[in-house]
N, C-alpha and C positions, 0 to 999 in steps of 0.2 A: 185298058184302064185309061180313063181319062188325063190327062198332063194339065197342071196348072198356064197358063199363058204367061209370056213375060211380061213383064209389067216395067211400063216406061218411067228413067229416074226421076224426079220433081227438079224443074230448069232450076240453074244454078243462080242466084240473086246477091247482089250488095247487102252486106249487112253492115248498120252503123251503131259502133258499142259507143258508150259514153263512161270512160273510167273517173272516175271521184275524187277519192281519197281514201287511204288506209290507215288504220289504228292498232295500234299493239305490235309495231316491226321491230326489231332488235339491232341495236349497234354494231355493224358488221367490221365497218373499215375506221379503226381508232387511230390511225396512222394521219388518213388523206378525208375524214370523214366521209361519213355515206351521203350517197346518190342515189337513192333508188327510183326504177322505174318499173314498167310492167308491159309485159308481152303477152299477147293475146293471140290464141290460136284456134284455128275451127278444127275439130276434130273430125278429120271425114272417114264418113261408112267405108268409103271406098280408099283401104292403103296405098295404091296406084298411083291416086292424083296426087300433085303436086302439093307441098305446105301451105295455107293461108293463115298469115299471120300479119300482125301489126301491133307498134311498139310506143309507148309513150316515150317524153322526155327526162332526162333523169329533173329530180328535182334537188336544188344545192343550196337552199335557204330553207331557215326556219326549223319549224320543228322535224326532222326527218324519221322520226319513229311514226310520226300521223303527217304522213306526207300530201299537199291537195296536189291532184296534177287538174282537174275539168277539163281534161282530152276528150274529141270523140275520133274514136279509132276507127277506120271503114275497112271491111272485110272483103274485097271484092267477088268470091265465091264462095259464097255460103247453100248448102239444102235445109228442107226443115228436115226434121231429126236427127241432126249433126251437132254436139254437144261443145261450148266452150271452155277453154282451156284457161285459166288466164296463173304466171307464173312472175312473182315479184322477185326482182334482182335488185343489189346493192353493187352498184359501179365502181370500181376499185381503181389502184392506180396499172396493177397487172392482168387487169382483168374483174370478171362479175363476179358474185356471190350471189346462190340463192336462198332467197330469206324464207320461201315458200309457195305453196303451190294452192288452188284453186278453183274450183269445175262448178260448170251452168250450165244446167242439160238443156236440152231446147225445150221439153214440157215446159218451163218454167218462164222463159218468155215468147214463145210463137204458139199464136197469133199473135197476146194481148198483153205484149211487151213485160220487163221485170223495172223495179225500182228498188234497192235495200240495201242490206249488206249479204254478205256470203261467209261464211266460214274458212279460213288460212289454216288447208294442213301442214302440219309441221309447227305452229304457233297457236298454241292454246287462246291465247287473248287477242289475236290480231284479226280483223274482219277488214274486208276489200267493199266500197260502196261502188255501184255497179246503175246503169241504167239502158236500157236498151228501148227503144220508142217502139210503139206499137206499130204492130204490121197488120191492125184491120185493115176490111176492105173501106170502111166509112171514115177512118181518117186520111189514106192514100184518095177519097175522093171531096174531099175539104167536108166531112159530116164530124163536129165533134169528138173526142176521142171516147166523152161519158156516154153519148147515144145508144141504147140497145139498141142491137140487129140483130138479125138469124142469121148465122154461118151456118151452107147447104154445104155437107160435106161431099166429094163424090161416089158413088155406088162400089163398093166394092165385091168381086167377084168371085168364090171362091167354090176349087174344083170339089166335085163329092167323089167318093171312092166307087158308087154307084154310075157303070159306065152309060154315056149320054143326060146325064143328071146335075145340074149346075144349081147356084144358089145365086140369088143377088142380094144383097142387104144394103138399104143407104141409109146412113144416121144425119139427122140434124141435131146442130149444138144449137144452143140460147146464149149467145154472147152476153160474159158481164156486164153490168153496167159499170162496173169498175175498168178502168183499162188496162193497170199492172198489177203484177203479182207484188204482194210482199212478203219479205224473206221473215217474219212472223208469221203470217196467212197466208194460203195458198189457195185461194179461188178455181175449182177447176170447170170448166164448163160442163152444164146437165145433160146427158144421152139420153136421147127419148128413147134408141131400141140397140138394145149391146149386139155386140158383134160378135164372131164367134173368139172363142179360146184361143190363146198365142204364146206363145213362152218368150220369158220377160228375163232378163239380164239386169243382175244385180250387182256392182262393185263393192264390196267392202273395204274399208281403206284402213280404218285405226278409230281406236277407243280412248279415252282422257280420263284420268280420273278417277280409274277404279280402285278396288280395296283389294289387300291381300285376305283368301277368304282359307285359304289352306297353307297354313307357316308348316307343317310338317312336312309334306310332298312336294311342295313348291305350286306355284298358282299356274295354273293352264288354262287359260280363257279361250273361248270360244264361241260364235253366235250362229244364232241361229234363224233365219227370214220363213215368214209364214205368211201365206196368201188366206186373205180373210174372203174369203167369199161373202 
C-alpha cells in the first residue's frame, strides 16, 4: 500500500496584529482602578514549540470599560493555519484579573487580512476591535491592497489506496477585491475545483441567552453541527 509523503511545515513568518480598542469590559479592580490590557497569542499546530505571544500596554485614563490601546503587536513566529488567541486582563495592584477571552482563526485573516470586531467570551456585551494587514502577494509587492489577482494555490498530492496510483489536484482562488474580512461579512475566496474530503474540527464554547424550554426536568441544552454539503 501506498504511504502518503511527509509534507513539509509552511516557514514560520512575522505576523503584525494591530489591537484597537474594546467595549463592554467590566470593573474589575474598585479598589486601585482598572488597567486593562491585552495578550495576544499564536496558537501553534505544533504543542512543542515554544509560546508566541505579545502584550499591549495597560491603559490608566479614561474610560476603561472601552479602553483605546492602537498597539500593533508583532508575532515573531507565526504558520498559516495557526489560530489567534487574544485574552483581556485587568491589572490589579496584586496581580491581573481576566476580564475575558477571544479567538481569530487564521481563515479569517490569511491571506486577506481581518478588520472588525470579535466577540469576548465570558462577556456578553464586550467586543475586541482587531486589525491584521493583508498578507497578499500584491500588497507585499507595492500593488494596491483593492487590486484583484489570482492566488495559484500549490498542487496538492494525495496518496489513493489503490497501490502505485496517486492523484494531483491544484485549485486556484480569485482574490477579493475587498482586502479584509469583516466581522459582519465574511468573504471567502471562490474554488474553481474542490479538493478532496477532510475532517474538520469544530470548538464549541458557550451559548447566551437561551430560554428555559423545560421548567419540569430542568433544561439540558445541547448542539448539534451539520455539514451542508
Amino acid at each position: 500500500m501506498s504511504q502518503l509523503a511527509p509534507m513539509m511545515a509552511p516557514p514560520s513568518q512575522k505576523l503584525v496584529v494591530n489591537v484597537i480598542q474594546a467595549e463592554g469590559l467590566q470593573h474589575m479592580n474598585h479598589f486601585t482602578g482598572d488597567h486593562p490590557f491585552v495578550v495576544c497569542e499564536v496558537k501553534h499546530v505544533d504543542p512543542n514549540l515554544p509560546a508566541t505571544k505579545a502584550e499591549t500596554k495597560p491603559v490608566n485614563e479614561g474610560d476603561t470599560t472601552c479602553p483605546v490601546w492602537n498597539e500593533a503587536l508583532e508575532l515573531d513566529s507565526w504558520q498559516p493555519g495557526e489560530a489567534l488567541q487574544f485574552t483581556i486582563y485587568d491589572k490589579g495592584l496584586l496581580g491581573s484579573k481576566t476580564e475575558g477571552k477571544a479567538m481569530l482563526p487564521s481563515e479569517f485573516f490569511y491571506p486577506n487580512g481581518f478588520r472588525g470586531m470579535i466577540s469576548v467570551v465570558g462577556l456578553p456585551d464586550a467586543r475586541l476591535r482587531l486589525e491584521v494587514p493583508s498578507m497578499m502577494e500584491g500588497q507585499l509587492s507595492g500593488m494596491p491592497a483593492s487590486t484583484s489577482i489570482t492566488y495559484q494555490a500549490p498542487p496538492v498530492v494525495y496518496a489513493a489506496s489503490t497501490p502505485g496510483f496517486s492523484s494531483q489536484i491544484g485549485a486556484t482562488y480569485a482574490a477579493p477585491t475587498q482586502s479584509v474580512y469583516s466581522s459582519q461579512q465574511v468573504m471567502m475566496p471562490e474554488t474553481v475545483q474542490v479538493a478532496a474530503p477532510q475532517k474538520l474540527s469544530v470548538s464549541i464554547l458557550q451559548a447566551q441567552g437561551l430560554q428555559h424550554m423545560n421548567h419540569f426536568t430542568g433544561d439540558q441544552p445541547y448542539v448539534v453541527c451539520e455539514v451542508k454539503h
